[in-house]
C-alpha positions, 0 to 999 in steps of 0.5 A: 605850354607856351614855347620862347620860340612861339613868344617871340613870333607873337611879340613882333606884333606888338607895337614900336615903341611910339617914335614920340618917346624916342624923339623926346628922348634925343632932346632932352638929352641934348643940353641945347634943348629949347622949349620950341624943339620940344613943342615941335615934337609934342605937335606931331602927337595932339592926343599926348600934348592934350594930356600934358595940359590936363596934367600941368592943371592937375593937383599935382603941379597947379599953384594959383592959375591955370595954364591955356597952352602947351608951351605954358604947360612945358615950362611948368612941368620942365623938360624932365618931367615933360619926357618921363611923363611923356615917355609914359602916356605915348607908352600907355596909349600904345599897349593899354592892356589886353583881354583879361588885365585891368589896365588902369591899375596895371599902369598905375603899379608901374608908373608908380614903380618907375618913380619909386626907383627914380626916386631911390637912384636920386636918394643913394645918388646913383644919377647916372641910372636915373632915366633907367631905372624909370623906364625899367620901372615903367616896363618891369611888367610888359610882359603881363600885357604882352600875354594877355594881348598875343596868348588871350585864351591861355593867360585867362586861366592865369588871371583867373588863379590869381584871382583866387590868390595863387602868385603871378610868377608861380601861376605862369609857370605851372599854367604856360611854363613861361613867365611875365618876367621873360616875355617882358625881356623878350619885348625889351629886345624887340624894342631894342633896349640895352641889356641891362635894362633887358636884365632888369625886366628879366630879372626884377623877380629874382635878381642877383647883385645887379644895381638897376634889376635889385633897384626895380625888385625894391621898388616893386616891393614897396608899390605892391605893398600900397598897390596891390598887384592881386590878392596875394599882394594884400598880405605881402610884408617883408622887413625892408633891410632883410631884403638881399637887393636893398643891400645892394641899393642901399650899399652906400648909406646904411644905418644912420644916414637912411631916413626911413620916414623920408623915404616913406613919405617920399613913396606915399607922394610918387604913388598919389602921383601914378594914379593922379597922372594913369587916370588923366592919360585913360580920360582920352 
């Protein structure tokens, strides 16, 4: 079995988080943030600026030109989508996958988490935990690449299980007697993230009444439906309302004011997004 003491020795050998991420951060979110200061950043990070070229080109944003340069392609994407995605390749490069994992669906499942719950924070008009829910969605499942990367030997036999249709979670803790969920929280502190978002990865399992933790357990519901996690994934269903933490999300516009439909379709488009831009960040 693998200790909590043993996990946190082996994750300060994990990267930083890249100070690329931190640096887009702070200028996004200073209301008099020009387009020069963000390419200022991008130009210290030639691998990151050249995926933002490729996504500006992409089916995702192209309309009836191609842009040639970076600053064309910051005032397409916009400054917000500049930093989640940004935020997200940096993220990406810097811990891709491990031994075992299969990294380009890994990262497509939870980009696509982050903005479902970007999406859902904007559609009960929660703004405030916009940029949270996002990176906790981004990172809700750090703690499977922490294991697979520091405890190769051991997490074999979990990826093996599941493989064979035995549940992450349940896998985990019969095989190492700690959980993704655990190890991700514990990377989460060693990053020096905020306690709710430390609980929201923690917890994204089996939250309790926590807004952005019931908001990350939804949306990763609703990815793992259309992206499959691992075969016991490929028969999950669950009636939407049923769900404990989408009366916590949802508290404020049940019955008639949710649009089921939009919030369907809305999805479908965020996941074609993930695995359009995971795809162009693993072509580097």
């Amino acid at each position: 079995m693998i200790t909590s003491e043993l996990v946190r020795q082996r994750v300060r050998t994990l990267p930083s988080m890249p100070t690329t991420v931190m640096a887009l951060g702070q200028a996004v979110g200073d209301d008099r943030c020009t387009v020069d200061r963000v390419l200022g950043i991008l130009a210290q990070d030639p691998a990151l600026s050249a995926a933002l070229l490729r996504l500006a080109n992409s089916v995702m944003y192209v309309r009836d030109d191609r842009v040639m340069d970076l600053r064309s392609a910051v005032m397409r994407l916009g400054f917000d989508s500049i930093f989640n995605l940004g935020q997200s390749a940096a993220i990406i490069r810097s811990i891709s996958g491990g031994s075992h994992l299969d990294p380009l669906l890994l990262w497509q499942h939870s980009v696509a988490v982050g903005l479902v719950a970007k999406g859902l924070c904007r559609l009960v008009k929660q703004d405030q935990h916009v940029e949270s829910a996002y990176l906790a969605g981004l990172l809700h499942d750090i703690g499977k690449i922490a294991l697979d990367q520091c405890f190769a030997e051991a997490y074999g036999p979990v990826v093996a299980a599941m493989a064979e249709g035995a549940v992450c979670l349940e896998a985990e803790r019969v095989i190492l007697g700690v959980t993704h969920a655990e190890v991700g929280a514990m990377v989460a502190v060693q990053w020096n993230f905020p306690e709710p978002m430390v609980r929201a990865i923690r917890d994204h399992h089996e939250p309790s009444d926590d807004f952005l933790t019931c908001l990350i357990q939804l949306s990763d519901l609703l990815v793992r439906t259309r992206i499959p996690n691992s075969p016991a994934d490929e028969n999950l269903a669950f009636v939407l309302e049923e769900q404990p933490s989408f009366k916590t999300v949802f508290a404020g516009i049940q019955g008639a004011d949710l649009d089921e439909e939009r919030l369907t379709f809305g999805i479908d488009d965020e996941l074609e997004h993930a695995i359009t831009f995971v795809k162009l960040v693993f072509q580097e």
